[in-house]
C-alpha positions as CSV (number, residue, x, y, z in Angstrom):
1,X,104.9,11.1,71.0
2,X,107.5,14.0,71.4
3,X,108.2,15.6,74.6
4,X,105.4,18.9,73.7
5,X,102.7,16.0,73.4
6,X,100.5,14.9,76.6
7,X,97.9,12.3,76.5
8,X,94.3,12.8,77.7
9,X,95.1,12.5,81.6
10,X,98.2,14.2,81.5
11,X,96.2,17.1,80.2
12,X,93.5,16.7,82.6
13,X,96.1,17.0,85.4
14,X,97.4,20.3,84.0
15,X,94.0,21.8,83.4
16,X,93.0,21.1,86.6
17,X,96.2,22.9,87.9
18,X,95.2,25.9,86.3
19,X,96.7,25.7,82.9
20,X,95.6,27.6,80.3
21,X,93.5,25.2,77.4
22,X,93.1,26.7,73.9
23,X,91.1,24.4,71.3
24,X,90.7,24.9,67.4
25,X,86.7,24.3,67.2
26,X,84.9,23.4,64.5
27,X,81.6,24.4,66.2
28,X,81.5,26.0,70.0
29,X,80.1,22.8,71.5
30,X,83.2,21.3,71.3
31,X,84.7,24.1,74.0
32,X,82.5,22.9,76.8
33,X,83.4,19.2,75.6
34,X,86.8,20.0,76.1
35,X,86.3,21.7,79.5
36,X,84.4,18.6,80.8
37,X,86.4,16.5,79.4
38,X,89.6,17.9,80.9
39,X,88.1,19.6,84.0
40,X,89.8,22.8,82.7
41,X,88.4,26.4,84.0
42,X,90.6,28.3,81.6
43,X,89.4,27.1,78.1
44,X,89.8,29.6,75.5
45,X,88.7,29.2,71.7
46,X,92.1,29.7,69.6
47,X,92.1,31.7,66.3
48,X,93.5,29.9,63.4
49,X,95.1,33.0,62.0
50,X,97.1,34.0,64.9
51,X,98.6,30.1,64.9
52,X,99.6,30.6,61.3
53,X,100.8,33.9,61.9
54,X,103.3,32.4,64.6
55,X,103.6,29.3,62.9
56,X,104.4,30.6,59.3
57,X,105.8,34.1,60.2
58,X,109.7,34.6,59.5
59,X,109.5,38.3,62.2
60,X,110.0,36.2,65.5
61,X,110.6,39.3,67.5
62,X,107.2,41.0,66.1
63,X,105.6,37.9,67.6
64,X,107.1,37.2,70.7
65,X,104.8,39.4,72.7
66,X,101.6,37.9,71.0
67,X,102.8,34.6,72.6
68,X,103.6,35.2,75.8
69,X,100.1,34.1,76.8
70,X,100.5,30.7,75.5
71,X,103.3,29.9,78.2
72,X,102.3,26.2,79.8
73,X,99.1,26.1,78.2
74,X,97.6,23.1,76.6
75,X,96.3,23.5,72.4
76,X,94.1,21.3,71.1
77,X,92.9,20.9,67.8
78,X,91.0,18.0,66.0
79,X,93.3,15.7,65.8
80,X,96.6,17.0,66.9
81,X,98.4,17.9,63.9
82,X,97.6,21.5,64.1
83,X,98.1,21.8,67.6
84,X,102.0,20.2,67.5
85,X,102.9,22.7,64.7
86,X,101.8,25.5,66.8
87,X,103.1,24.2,70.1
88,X,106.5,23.4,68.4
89,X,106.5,26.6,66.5
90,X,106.2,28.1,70.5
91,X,108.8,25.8,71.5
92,X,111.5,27.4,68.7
93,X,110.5,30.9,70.6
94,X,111.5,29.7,73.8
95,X,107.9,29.3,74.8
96,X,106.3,25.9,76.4
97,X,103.3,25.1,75.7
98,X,101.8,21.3,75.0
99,X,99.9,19.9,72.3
100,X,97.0,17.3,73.0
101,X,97.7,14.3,71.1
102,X,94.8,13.0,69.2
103,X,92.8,16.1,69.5
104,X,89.4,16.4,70.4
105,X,88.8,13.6,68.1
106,X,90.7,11.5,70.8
107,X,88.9,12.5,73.9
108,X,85.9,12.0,72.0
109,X,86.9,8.0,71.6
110,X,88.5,7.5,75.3
């Protein structure tokens, strides 16, 4: 795992600190399963466009005020791919945020 990925009770500890969570759902059942699972407050569905718009968009300075709300928060996606591109896509803008290894698909088998 790189230093932007957190397992399932790493994330769990952030959530319940107040971080932000923003998931990639496939169907809006899965934002309340994340906010269980995590005990997260602050859960947030995430538009795929706006994570290819930062992910794929060469204008970094057009950008860097859409992201600002992404600062320390966790993204989760399915299974984690999408979520590390768009946390490491933060990263290069000087912006932390962490990725959820496994996705939802992963708290789903824990």
């Amino acid at each position: 795992m790189s230093e932007i990925e957190i397992d399932a009770q790493q994330a769990k500890v952030l959530a319940q600190d107040g971080k932000s969570v923003y998931v990639f759902i496939n169907d809006y059942g899965e934002l309340d399963f994340v906010s269980e699972s995590l005990g997260a407050k602050d859960v947030h569905n995430m538009d795929i466009a706006i994570a290819r718009e930062i992910i794929f968009n060469q204008d970094k300075k057009a950008i860097e005020k859409m992201v600002v709300q992404f600062k320390d928060a966790i993204i989760v996606c399915p299974h984690g791919r999408t979520s590390l591109r768009f946390a490491t896509a933060l990263k290069e803008l000087g912006i932390r945020a962490y990725s959820l290894h496994g996705g939802t698909e992963g708290l789903k088998q824990r």
